[in-house]
C-alpha positions as CSV (number, residue, x, y, z in Angstrom):
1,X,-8.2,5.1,-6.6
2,X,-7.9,1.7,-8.6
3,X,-5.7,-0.7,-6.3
4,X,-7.5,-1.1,-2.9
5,X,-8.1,-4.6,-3.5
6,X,-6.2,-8.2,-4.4
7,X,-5.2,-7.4,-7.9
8,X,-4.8,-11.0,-7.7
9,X,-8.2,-11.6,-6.3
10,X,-9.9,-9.7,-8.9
11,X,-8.1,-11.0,-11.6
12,X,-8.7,-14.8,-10.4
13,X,-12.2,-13.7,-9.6
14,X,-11.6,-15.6,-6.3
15,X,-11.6,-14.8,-2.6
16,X,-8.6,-12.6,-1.1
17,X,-6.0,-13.5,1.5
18,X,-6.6,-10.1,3.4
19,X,-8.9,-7.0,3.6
20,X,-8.4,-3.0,3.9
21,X,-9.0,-1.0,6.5
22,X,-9.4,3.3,5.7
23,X,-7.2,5.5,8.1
24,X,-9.2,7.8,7.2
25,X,-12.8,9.1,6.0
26,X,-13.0,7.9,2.6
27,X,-15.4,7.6,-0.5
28,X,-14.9,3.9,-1.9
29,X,-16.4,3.7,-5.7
30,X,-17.2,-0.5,-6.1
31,X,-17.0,-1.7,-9.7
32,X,-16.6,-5.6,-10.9
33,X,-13.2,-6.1,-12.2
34,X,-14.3,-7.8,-15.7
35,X,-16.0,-4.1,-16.1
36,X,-13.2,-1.9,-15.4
37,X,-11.4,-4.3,-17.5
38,X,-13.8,-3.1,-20.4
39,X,-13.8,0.2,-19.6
40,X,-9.9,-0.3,-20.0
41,X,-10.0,-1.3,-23.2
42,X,-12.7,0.9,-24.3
43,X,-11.8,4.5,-23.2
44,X,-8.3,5.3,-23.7
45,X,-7.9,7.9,-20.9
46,X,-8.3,4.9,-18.6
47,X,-6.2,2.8,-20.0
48,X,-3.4,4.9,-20.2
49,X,-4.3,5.7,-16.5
50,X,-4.8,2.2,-15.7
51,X,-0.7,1.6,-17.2
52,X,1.1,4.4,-15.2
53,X,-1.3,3.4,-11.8
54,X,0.6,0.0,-12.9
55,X,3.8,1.5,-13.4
56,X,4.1,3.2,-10.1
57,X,2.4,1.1,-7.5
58,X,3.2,-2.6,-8.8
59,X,6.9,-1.9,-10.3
60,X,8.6,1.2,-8.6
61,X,7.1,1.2,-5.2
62,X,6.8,-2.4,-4.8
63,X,10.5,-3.0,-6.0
64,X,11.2,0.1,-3.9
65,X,9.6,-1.5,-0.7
66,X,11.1,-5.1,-1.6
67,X,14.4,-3.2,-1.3
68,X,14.0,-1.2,1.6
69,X,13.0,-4.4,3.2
70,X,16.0,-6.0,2.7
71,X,18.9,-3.6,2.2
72,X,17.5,-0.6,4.7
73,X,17.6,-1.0,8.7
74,X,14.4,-0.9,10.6
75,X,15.2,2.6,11.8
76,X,15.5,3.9,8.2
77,X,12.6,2.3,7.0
78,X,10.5,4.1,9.6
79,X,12.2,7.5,9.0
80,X,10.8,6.8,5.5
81,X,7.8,5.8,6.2
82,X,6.9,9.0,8.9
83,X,8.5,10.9,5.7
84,X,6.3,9.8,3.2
85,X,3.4,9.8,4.7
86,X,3.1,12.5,7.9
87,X,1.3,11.8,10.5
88,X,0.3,8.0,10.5
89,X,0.6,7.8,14.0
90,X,-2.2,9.6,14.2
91,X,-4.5,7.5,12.0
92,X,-2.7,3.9,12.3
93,X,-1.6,1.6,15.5
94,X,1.4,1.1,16.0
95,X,0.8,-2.3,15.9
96,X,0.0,-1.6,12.0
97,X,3.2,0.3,11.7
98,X,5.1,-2.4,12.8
99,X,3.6,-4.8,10.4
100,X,4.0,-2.6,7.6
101,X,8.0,-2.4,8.4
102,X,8.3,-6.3,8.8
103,X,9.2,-5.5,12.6
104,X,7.5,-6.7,15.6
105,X,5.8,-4.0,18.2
106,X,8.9,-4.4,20.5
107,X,11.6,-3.6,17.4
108,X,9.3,-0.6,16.8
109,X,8.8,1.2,20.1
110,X,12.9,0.9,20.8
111,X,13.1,2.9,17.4
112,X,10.8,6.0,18.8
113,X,12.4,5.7,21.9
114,X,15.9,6.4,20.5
115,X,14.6,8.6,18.5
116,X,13.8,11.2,21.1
């Protein structure tokens, strides 16, 4: 999957802010940027790949997210977290979880507890 890195680290070609941790066993395919940029412009099958990869994960789910964070409560912003993506408790902290919603651990345990 194109995207598990800085976009803005690779395209600076400098040193991120954060890393990535897998959830889960995964294969990780490591090519330099300025090559998959090539590649982009070479083979049009990834580029048009390459544009709707940009589409969805830097425009809709990033606006979508930015949204959620501010017009959704905590509580509904779990609900659609544990809905999208099934079972992350059983791969991720809570701690992680927590981070993820902009909550803190405490905000995020009363929300399971009430949810009970």
């Amino acid at each position: 999957m194109i995207g598990l890195v800085s976009t803005i680290s690779s395209i600076l070609q400098s040193p991120s802010n954060f890393t990535i941790k897998a959830a889960t066993d995964c294969t990780v395919l490591c090519i330099p940027y300025l090559k998959l940029k090539e590649l982009i412009f070479e083979v049009d099958d990834i580029k048009s790949f390459y544009i709707k990869y940009l589409e969805k994960n830097w425009v809709i789910d990033k606006e979508e997210r930015e949204v959620s964070i501010v017009m959704d409560s905590a509580q509904t912003r779990y609900e659609n977290l544990l809905a999208k993506c099934r079972n992350i408790e059983q791969h991720v902290s809570l701690k992680e979880i927590a981070s993820h919603l902009g909550i803190t651990p405490t905000q995020l345990s009363r929300i399971r507890k009430n949810k009970i």
